[in-house]
N, C-alpha and C positions, 0 to 999 in steps of 0.2 A: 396631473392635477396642477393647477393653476393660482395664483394669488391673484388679488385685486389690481397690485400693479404690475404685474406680468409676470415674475421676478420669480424661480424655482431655484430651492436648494435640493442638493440629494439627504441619503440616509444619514452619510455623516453629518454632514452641513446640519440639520435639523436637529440630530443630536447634541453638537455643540450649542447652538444657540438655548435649547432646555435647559445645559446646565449653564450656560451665564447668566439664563434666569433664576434660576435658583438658588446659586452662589450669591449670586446680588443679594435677590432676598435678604436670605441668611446674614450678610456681611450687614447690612443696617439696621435687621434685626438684635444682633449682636454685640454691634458695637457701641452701646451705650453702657454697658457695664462700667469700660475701664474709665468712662467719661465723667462719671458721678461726680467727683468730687472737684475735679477740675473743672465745671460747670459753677457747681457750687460755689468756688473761690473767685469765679470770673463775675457770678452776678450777685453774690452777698448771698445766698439763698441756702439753709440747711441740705443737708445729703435728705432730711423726708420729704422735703420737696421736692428737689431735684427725683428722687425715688419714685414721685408720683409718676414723672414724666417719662421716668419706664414702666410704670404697672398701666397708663393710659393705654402706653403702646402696645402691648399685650392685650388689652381689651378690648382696643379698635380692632387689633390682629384675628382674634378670636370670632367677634361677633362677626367678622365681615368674611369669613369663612365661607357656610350656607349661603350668603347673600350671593357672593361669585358664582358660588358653582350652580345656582338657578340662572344666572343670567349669562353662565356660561352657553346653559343648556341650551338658549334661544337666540342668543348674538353668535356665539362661537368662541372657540377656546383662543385663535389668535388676539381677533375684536377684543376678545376682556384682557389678555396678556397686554395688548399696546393702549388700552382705555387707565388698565391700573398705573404701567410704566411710567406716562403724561403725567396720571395726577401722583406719584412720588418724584416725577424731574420736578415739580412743581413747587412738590412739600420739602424736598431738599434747599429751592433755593432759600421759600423764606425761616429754615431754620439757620442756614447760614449768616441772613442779615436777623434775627427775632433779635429785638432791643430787649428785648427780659421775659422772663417763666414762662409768662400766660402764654406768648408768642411760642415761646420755643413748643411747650408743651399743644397748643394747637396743631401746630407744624408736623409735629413727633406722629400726633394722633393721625392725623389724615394723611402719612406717612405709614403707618402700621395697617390703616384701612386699605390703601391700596399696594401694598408688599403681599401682605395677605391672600393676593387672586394668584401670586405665579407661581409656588411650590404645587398646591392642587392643581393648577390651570393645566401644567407641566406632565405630573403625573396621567392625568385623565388624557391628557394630547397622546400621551403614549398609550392608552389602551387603546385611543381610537385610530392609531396612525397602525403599531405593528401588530401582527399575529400573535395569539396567544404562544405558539409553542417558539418564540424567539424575544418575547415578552421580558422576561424576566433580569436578561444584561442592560437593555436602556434603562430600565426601571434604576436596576443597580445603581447604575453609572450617574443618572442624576441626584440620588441620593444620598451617593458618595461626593458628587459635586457640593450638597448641601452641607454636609460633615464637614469639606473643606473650608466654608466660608466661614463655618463657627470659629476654627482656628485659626487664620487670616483674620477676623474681624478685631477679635478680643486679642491677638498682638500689635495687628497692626494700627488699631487706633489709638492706642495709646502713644508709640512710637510716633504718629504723625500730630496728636496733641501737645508732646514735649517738643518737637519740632517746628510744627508751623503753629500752630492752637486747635483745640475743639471742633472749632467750625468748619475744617477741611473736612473731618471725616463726611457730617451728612453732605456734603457739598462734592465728596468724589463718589458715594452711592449714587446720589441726585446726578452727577454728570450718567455715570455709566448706566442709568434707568433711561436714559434721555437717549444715549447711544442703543442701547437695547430698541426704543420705540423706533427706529429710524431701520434698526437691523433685521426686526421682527416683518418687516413687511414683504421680504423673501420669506416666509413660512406659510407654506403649505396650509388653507384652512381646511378641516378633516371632515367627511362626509357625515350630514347626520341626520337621523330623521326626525318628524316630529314630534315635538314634547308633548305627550298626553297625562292628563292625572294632576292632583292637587296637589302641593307640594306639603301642604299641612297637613294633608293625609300619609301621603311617605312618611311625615317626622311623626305622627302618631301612631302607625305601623311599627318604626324601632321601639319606640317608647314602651308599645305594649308587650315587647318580647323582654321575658326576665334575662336572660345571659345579654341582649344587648343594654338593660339597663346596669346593671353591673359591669360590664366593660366602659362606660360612658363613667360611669361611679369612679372607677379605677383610675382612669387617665384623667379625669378633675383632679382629685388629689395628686396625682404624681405630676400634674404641673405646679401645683404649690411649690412641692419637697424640690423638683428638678429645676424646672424653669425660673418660680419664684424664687428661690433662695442663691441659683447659679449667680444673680445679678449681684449677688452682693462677696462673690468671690475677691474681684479686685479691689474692692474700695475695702476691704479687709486687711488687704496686701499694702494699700496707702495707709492705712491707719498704722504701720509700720514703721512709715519715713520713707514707702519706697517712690518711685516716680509712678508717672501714669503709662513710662515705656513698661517700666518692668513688672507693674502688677498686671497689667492686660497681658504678658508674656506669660508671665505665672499662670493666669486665668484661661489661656489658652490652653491650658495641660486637659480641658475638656474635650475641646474640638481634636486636638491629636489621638488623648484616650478612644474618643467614639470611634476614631476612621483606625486604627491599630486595633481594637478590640471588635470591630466588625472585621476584620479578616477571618478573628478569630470564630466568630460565630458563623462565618461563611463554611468553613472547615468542618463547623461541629454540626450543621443543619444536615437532615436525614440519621445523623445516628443518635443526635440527643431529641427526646420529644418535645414540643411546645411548652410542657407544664416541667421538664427539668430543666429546659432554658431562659425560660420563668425564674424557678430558684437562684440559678446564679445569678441573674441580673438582680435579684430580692438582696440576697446576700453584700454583694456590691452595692446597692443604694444604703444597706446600714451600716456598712464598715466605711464607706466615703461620708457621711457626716459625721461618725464616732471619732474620725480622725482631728477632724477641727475643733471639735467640738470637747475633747481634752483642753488644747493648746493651740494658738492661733499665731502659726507662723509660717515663713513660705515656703518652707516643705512640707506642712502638714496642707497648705491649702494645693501645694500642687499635687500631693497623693491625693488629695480630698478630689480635685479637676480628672487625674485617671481615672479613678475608679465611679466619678460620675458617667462618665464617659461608659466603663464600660455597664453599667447600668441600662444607661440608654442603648448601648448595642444591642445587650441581652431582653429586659423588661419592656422597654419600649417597642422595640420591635416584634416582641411577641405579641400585645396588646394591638399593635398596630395591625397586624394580617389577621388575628381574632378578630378583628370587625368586622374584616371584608367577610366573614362565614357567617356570624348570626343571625344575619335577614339578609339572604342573596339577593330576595327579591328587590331590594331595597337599597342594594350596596353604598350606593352615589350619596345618601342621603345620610346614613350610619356613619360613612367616611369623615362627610362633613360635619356633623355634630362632633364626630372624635376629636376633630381638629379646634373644631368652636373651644370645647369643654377644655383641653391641653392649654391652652392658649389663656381661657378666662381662669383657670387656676394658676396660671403663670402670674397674670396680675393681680391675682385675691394675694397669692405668698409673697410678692412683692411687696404690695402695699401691708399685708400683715406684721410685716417685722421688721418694717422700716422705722417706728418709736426707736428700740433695740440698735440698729443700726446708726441709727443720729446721734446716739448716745453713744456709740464706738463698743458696743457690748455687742462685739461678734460672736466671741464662744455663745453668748447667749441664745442666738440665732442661729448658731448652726444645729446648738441641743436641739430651739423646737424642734428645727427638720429631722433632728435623729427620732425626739419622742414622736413624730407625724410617720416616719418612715418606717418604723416597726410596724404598727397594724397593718400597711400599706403592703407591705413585704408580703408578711401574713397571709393576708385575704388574696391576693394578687395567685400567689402558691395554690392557698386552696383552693380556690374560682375557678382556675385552670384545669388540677387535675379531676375536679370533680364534673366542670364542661366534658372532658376527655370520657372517663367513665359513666357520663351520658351519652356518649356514642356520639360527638358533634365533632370530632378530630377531626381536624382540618387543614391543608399544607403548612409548614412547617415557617416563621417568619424571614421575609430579606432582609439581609444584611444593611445596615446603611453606610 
């Protein structure tokens, strides 16, 4: 198999390049946490402003999900990987030069819209490229790539903000998106046939299945509780006195927790079921914001970053392989909304509890996500084991 411009990589080769896109991703997605407030101090602008211009980016990220992976279907998984790369080398530069908010947060946004085509892009490359019965280690491996970036982004942009300023970070995503689009033209584009059916109809087909409206339900909210409120880890840690090295340090205790606490779940898959793996991750999303949400200091935010983490090892991933079962027929489509809906509740908790946040009332904001995270736990527990004793048991979630 061949590329456009001649250029073949092998199995590794092809591997690697998946996860630098994903890591990528990840690292720009990320790394506006520890930036809040140092943003803030450089253009006069409150932290809920600044806030906006990560709950945008979450929204661009989210809606532009579904969008990808239909134009995936008909251009091709490389074409959309190096189409989106272009337009974030793009959005990096002019977040690097934005003379204030509007700019930046424009920048951010179409920035988020196109970060958004490469974790799925990535994904889906790898069911169309390997075997199902050899499946399941690339899958891994990119998705521990993407666990890596979380914690790389959220220390290391802080660290390069105390050091050089702000605008290195989106300006070294923006370089290595730019490298990526140059790198990506040795990849393999994967066989595919034609796209038949309406795609309004696929999203009407999940819709009308009750277990997939309920998993869709699930992962809205648990991007509030997880994604939305993660963002305001750091700028918790500054409201401290501490620098924007050490609270993205601190904040990073997420991205370590996920990739440590998916080992653990790699261990426990096959002897614990979906809906006990369920529980513990339940458990851990309310004991990691009961933590802060006592007392707001940085050992309480860095247990609060573990045990996020290991949340999303356990809950998240089990929601996540629960989609791919509810409507087989339909998987690509179900995928996509899960991702949408993760993403658009990332920016709704965002933007929810940024008043809270401007105001320096962390504890405040971490309650809500405790009082949000209890039912969440709840239903999450029940949904599962009660999917299960409907007979829909279905492989057991990957590790990420």
């Amino acid at each position: 198999m061949t590329t456009e411009t001649g250029g073949v990589v092998g199995e590794r080769g092809r591997l690697r390049l998946l996860q630098l896109a994903a890591l990528t991703s990840t690292c720009d997605r990320f790394a506006i946490a520890p930036l809040l407030v140092v943003i803030g101090l450089d253009m006069g602008a409150p932290l809920a402003a600044v806030a906006a211009v990560a709950s945008v980016y979450f929204l661009a990220y989210g809606l532009m999900q579904p969008v990808w992976g239909l134009i995936s279907d008909r251009i091709g998984r490389v074409r959309v990987m190096r189409l989106s790369l272009l337009g974030a080398a793009l959005a990096g530069v002019a977040s690097v030069v934005a003379p204030n908010l509007l700019v930046l947060g424009i920048a951010r946004t179409v920035a988020g819209g196109c970060f958004a085509a490469l974790i799925p892009a990535t994904l889906v490359y790898v069911g169309d490229m390997w075997p199902p019965q050899v499946r399941q280690r690339p899958l891994s491996d990119v998705l521990t790539a993407s666990s890596l970036g979380t914690a790389v982004a959220t220390a290391g942009a802080g660290v390069l903000a105390d050091l050089v300023g702000w605008r290195i970070v989106p300006g070294v995503t923006g370089v290595a998106a730019a490298a990526l689009w140059v790198a990506l033209r040795r990849l393999p584009e994967p066989d595919r046939g034609p796209v038949t059916g309406s795609p309004l109809r696929s999203i009407a087909t999940v819709l009308h299945h009750r277990w997939a409206r309920v998993v869709l339900a699930l992962v809205l909210v648990e991007g509030m509780v997880v994604l939305g409120v993660l963002t305001y880890l750091a700028p918790a840690v500054q409201a401290l006195g501490a620098s924007a090295a050490v609270a993205g340090a601190v904040a990073a205790a997420f991205g370590v927790g996920s990739l440590v606490w998916s080992r653990v779940v790699r261990r426990l898959v096959g002897r614990l079921s979906p809906a006990a793996l369920s529980t513990v991750g339940a458990v851990l999303l309310v004991a990691a914001w009961a933590v802060p949400a006592v007392a707001v200091t940085m050992t309480t935010v860095v247990v609060a970053g573990v045990l996020l983490g290991g949340s999303w090892a356990f809950l998240h991933t089990t929601l996540q392989s629960w989609v791919t079962e509810v409507v087989p027929t339909e998987r690509a489509t179900a995928v996509a909304l899960f991702a949408a809906l993760l993403f658009l509740g990332g920016s709704a908790g965002t933007a929810a509890v940024a008043p809270l946040a401007d105001a320096g009332a962390f504890e405040a904001v971490f309650r809500v996500a405790l009082v949000v995270s209890v039912p969440l736990a709840v239903a999450a527990v029940v949904a599962r084991r009660r999917y299960g004793a409907d007979g829909g048991v279905g492989p057991a979630p990957a590790a990420q």
